[in-house]
N, C-alpha and C positions, 0 to 999 in steps of 0.2 A: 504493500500500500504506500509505504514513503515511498518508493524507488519511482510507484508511478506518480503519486503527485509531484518527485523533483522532477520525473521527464516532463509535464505537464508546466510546470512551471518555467524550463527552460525551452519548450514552446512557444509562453507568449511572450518571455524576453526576447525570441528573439523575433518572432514575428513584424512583419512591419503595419503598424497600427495604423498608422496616417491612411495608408493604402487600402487597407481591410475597412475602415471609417468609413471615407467616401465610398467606397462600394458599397455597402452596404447602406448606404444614405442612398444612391441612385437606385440598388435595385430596390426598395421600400418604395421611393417616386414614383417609380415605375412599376411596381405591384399596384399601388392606390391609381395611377392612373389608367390600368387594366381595369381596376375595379369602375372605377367610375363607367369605363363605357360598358363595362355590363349592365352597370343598374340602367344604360341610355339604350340598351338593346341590341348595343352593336358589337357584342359579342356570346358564343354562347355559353353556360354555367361550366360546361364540359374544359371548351379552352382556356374558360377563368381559371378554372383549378387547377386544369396542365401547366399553364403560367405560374401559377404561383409554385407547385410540387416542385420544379425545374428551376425557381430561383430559390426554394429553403436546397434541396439538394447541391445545385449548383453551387449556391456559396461555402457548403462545408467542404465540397469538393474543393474548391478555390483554398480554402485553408492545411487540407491536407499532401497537398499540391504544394504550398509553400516549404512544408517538411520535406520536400525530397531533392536528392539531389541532383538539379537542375543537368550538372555534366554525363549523369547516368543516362538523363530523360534524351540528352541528343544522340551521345554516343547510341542507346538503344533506338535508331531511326529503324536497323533491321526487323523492330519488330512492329512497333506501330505504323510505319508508313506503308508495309503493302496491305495493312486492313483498313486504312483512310482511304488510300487511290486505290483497291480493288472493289471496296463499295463505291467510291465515284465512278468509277470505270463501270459500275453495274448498270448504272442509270442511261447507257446508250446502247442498253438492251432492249427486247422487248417481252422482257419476262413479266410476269404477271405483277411483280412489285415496285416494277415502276411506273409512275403517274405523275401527271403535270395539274398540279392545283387550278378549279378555275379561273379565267382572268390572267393566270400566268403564261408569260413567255417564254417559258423555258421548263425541261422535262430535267429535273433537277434532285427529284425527293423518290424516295422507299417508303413502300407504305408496308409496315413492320405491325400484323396484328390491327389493333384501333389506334397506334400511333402512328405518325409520318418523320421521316426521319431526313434532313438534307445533307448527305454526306460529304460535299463539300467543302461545307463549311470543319469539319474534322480533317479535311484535308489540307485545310488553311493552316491549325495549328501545329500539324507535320509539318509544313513547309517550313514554318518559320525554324523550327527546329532542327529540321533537316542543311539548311539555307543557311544557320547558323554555325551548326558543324562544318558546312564546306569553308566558310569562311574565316573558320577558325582552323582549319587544317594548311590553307593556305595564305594567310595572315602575312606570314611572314615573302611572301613572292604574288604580292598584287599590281606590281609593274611589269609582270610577264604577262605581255599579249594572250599566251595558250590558257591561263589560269583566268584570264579576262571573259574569256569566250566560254571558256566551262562552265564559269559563273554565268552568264549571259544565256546560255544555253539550257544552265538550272532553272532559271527563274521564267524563261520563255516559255517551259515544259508545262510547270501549273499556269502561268495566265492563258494560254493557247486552249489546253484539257478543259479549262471553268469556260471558256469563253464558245467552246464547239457546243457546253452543253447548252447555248445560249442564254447565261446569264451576262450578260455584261459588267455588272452593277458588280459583282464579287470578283472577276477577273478585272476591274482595275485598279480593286480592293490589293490585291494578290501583286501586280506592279507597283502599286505605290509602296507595299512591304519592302519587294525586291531593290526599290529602287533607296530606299531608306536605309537599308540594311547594309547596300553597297557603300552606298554614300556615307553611312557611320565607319566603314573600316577604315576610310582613310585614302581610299581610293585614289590616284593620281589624279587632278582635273581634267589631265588631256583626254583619259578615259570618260568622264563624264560631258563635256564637251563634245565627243566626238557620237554618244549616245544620244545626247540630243539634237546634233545635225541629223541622225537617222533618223528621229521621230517625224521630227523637222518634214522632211522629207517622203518618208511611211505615211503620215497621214493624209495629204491629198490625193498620196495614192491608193490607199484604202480606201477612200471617200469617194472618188468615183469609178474605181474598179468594179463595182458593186459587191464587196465582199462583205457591204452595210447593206441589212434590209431596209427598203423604203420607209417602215415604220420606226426605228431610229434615226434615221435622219433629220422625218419631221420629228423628231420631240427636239431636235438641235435646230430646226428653224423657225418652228415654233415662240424659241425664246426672245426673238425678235421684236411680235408684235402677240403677245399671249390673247388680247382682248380682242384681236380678229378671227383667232380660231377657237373660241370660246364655245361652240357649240361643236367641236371638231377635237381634231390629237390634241388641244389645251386643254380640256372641259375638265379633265381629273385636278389637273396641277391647278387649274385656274381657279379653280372650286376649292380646292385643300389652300390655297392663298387665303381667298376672302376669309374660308372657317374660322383660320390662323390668328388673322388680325379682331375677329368678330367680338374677342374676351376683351381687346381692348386694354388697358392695365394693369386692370387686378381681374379679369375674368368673370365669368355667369357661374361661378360654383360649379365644386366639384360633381354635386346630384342634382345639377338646374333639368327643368325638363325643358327647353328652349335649343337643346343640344340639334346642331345640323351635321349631316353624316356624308362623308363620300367615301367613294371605294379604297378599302386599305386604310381605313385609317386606323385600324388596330396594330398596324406596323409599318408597311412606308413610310404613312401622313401620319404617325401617331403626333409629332409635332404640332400639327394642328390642332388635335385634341387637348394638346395642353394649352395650346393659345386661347381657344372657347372658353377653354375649365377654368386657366390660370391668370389669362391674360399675357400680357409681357412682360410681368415679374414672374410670372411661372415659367416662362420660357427660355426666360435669364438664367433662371436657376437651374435648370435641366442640364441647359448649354454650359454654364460655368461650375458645375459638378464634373462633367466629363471633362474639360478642361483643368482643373485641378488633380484629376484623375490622370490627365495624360502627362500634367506635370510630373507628376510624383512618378511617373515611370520613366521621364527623362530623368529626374534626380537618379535614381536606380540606375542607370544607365554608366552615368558620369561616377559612382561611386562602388561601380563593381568590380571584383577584385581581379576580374581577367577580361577576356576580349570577347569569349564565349557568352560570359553574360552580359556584356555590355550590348552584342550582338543580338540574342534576344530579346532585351530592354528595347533596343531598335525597332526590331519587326512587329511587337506586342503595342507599342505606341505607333506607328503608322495604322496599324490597324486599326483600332479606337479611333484617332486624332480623323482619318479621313474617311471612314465610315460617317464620324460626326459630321463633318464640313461637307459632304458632300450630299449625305439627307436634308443638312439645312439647308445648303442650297436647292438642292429641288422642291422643299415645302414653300421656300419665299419665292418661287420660281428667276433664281439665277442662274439653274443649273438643269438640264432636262431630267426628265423621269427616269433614274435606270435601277429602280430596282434594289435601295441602299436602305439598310433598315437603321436605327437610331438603337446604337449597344445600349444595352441595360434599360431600356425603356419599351421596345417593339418589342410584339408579338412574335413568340418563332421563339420553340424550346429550343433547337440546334443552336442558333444564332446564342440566346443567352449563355446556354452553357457552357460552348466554347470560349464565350468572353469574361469567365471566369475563371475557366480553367486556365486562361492564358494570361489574366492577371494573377492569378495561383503563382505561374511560372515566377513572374517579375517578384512576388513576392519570397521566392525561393536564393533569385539572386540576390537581393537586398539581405536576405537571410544570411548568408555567406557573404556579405560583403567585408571587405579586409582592403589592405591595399594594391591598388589596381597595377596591373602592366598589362603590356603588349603579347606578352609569353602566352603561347599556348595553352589549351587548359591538357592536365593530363592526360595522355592517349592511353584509350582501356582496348 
């Protein structure tokens, strides 16, 4: 009985509290903003309760996640990444358990029993991990061109795979990791530099190669003039704007019945829901919880004691920071629809889970944190 209460005790010394605080402040937000649109009907009792099972789970998960150690969890990519990508990989079957949600663009989800499962998104958290190990294997030879393009090559593998199963909205999720993760090792500039004359250049020719369906396009011209296609490809984003602003400053209460509903808005638009609910002090708050949140994971970052977890700190904060930024921008309509759900607040067990377990990680490296180098983490 002592021996567990001292391990218990030297748990939450070391635990990082700041980290586990704010998330747990955001998923409670975002628990009570689930609730709310139950009691407004625009969810049903069933997913109420998956949501919430999946954020009490999810965050002990996230706690016990922080207990382990981080270098074991990359070195072992042999075991988790071929059951993340060989359930991704299931989804461009047409076996009986896979199905495209109504309204969705993409054939993305396993329907596992009465739950639906988006494997993807578990594939996200292998990546960073795996992404994190190459980068720490070759840390020390990232001015070698051949070590440039493996890397490049890495990161190409998941945004292409997310991007076939036509999501978009999660493969540029997956890029912006890639691209964050490089960009924290230290990378040479001429190498990033020369990665953005390619984009530079890639994108217009994507763009009218036709390798974009017509229906992404217009939500990119769309953003133009939103109030001329208002009855047209605008009507969703146009409609989730006005909802947004409709709370006003402080909002129509969290159980007003005045509530206006459009499609998704238990997780794309959830952001709008809190505009109605919260107003623009409620929307503030949402917004600068995860921003406090992404801080605290760049502090982690800068205060990790190798490259490996600084490397992770990386990938785990792109993820969060532009999930965030780029939801917001498509509820204000700055940014097209594509499909980005708002961490710790949307609807979607996968989506939460994994953004726990992957702040779990960060909390792991804060856990071991000691003084930082360049040095490799040890090779198992």
């Amino acid at each position: 009985m002592a021996e567990g209460g001292k391990r218990l005790r030297g748990s939450f010394r070391r635990l990082d509290k700041t980290l586990a605080l704010l998330t747990a402040a955001a998923v409670l937000f975002g628990c009570l903003i689930q609730y709310s649109e139950y009691r407004a009907g625009f969810v049903t009792r069933r997913a109420l309760l998956t949501q919430l099972v999946t954020a009490g789970a999810g965050f002990i998960l996230m706690l016990l996640m922080s207990e382990l150690d981080y270098r074991r969890l990359a070195a072992g990519w042999k075991f988790h990444l071929p059951v993340t990508l060989g359930l991704t990989l299931l989804t461009f079957t047409n076996l009986p358990v896979v199905y495209r949600p109504e309204g969705s663009d993409d054939s993305a989800w396993l329907r596992l029993g009465p739950f639906s499962v988006q494997p993807g998104e578990f594939f996200k958290f292998s990546f960073i991990l795996t992404l994190a190990w190459h980068l720490d294997r070759v840390s020390d030879r990232l001015d070698h061109p051949r070590e440039v393009l493996l890397l490049c090559l890495h990161g190409a593998a998941g945004c292409i795979l997310i991007f076939l199963q036509g999501d978009m909205g999660s493969a540029l999720i997956f890029f912006f990791i890639f691209a964050a993760m490089v960009f924290a090792s230290g990378i040479s500039w001429k190498y990033i530099a020369a990665g953005a004359g390619v984009i530079a250049v890639a994108a217009p020719v994507v763009w009218f190669s036709g390798l974009l369906p017509d229906y992404i396009k217009n939500r990119f011209l769309v953003l133009a003039d939103l109030e001329s296609a208002a009855l047209g490809d605008a009507y969703q984003q146009l409609l989730g704007r006005r909802i947004l602003g409709s709370g006003q400053a402080f909002g129509k209460g969290l159980f007003s019945d005045s509530f206006q509903y459009v499609y998704a808005i238990e997780n794309d638009l959830v952001l709008s829901h809190i505009g109605q609910a919260l107003g623009f002090a409620g929307t503030a708050a949402a917004l600068l919880l995860l921003t406090a949140i992404c801080g605290k994971i760049l502090l982690n970052a800068r205060s990790s004691r190798d490259f490996l977890g600084m490397s992770i700190c990386a990938g785990v904060f792109a993820m969060v920071f532009f999930q965030m930024a780029l939801n917001a921008g498509m509820v204000m309509g700055l940014l097209p629809v594509i499909g980005i759900t708002l961490p710790l607040f949307s609807q979607g067990g996968s989506s939460l889970a994994v953004t726990l377990l992957s702040l779990g990680l960060t909390m792991s490296v804060s856990a071991g944190t000691g003084k930082r180098g360049r040095k490799n983490s040890q090779k198992t």
